[in-house]
C-alpha positions, 0 to 999 in steps of 0.5 A: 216183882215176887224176889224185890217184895221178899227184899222189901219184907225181909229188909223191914222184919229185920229193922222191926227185930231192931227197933220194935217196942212191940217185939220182947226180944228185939234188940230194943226191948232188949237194951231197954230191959238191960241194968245201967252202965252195961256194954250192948253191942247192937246191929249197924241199922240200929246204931245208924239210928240212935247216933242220927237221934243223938245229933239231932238231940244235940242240935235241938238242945234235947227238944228231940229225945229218943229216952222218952219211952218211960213217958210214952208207957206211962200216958199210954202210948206205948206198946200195950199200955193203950187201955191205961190212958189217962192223966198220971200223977203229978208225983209219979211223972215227976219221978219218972221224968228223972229217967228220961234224958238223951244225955243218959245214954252213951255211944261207942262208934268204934266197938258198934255199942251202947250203955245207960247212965240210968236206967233209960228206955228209949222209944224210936217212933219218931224217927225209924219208921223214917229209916225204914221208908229210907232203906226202902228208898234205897233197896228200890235204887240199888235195883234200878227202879227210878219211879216209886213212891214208899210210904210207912204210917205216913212217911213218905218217899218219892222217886221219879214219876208215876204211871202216868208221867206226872209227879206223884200226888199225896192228899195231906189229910184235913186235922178234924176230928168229925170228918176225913177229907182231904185239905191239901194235895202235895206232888212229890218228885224225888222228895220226902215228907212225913205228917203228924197231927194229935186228931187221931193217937189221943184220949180225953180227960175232964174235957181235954185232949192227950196226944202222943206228941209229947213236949 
């Protein structure tokens, strides 16, 4: 049990060394701070994750965008941006929008690299805490461990049954702002599900509420 938990740290530490916006020198902030136009040659887990984002972009004519990271710091969302929550100017989110757009970044398969056609900052909270639960999920089977339930900041995957031989249970929260309860109990077995709602990451202004889904 000790050596799968180091698999399990040392396999997550790596994907944050990737894909963090919290870690200045993760291969993330890295490309996010590069000039445009600029070959990055970038691990495979990364990789793997920007070419998914692209596709589902494509099929989602952009409503899915991995560049929105300028928008995220300037709402303040990002990391540590939180203490400047609050409405930008009409001015300053039209001329930040223009660097924001999946189009704008390039993939090479082949050479395993990246480049921008602007200058582009990429944000991937919708969707590698998602590929950590999945790598997870995979470390686990690759060990023969046919019951587990991982979970990351309410990305959930479960395999087989718990310990009392029953479907794992996952308590979906209630959207309330004044209260924590439970509003519906999901059983999971051998499936995956993930939640987002706008009652916990958002501010007020002038009586309106700001979340960190942005459209």
């Amino acid at each position: 049990k000790y050596a799968l938990q180091i698999d399990i740290d040392k396999l997550l530490i790596d994907i944050n060394r990737q894909m963090s916006t919290y870690i200045p020198d993760s291969e993330i902030s890295t490309f996010n701070q590069s000039p445009t136009d600029t070959w990055m040659s970038i691990s495979s887990d990364f990789f793997a994750v920007l070419e998914l984002s692209q596709s589902i972009s494509l099929l989602t004519d952009g409503r899915f965008d991995i560049t929105i990271g300028p928008l995220v710091d300037l709402w303040g969302f990002g990391a540590g941006s939180y203490s400047d929550q609050k409405v930008p100017d009409v001015d300053l989110l039209a001329s930040t929008l223009i660097n924001v757009g999946w189009n704008n970044l390039v993939l090479d398969s082949q050479n395993r690299a990246i480049k921008k056609l602007r200058p582009i900052s990429i944000n991937l909270s919708a969707i590698a805490k998602g590929y950590g639960v999945d790598k997870v999920a995979d470390l686990l089977a690759s060990k023969n461990i046919a019951n587990y339930l991982v979970e990351i900041g309410g990305e959930v995957r479960a395999s087989g049954l718990n310990r009392e031989d029953n479907p794992w249970r996952l308590g979906i929260e209630e959207p309330s702002l004044v209260q924590q309860s439970v509003q519906r109990v999901v059983a999971l077995t051998d499936q995956a599900i993930a939640t987002s709602g706008d009652y916990r990451n958002y501010f007020e202004e002038n009586g309106t509420r700001f979340s960190h889904t942005f459209d």
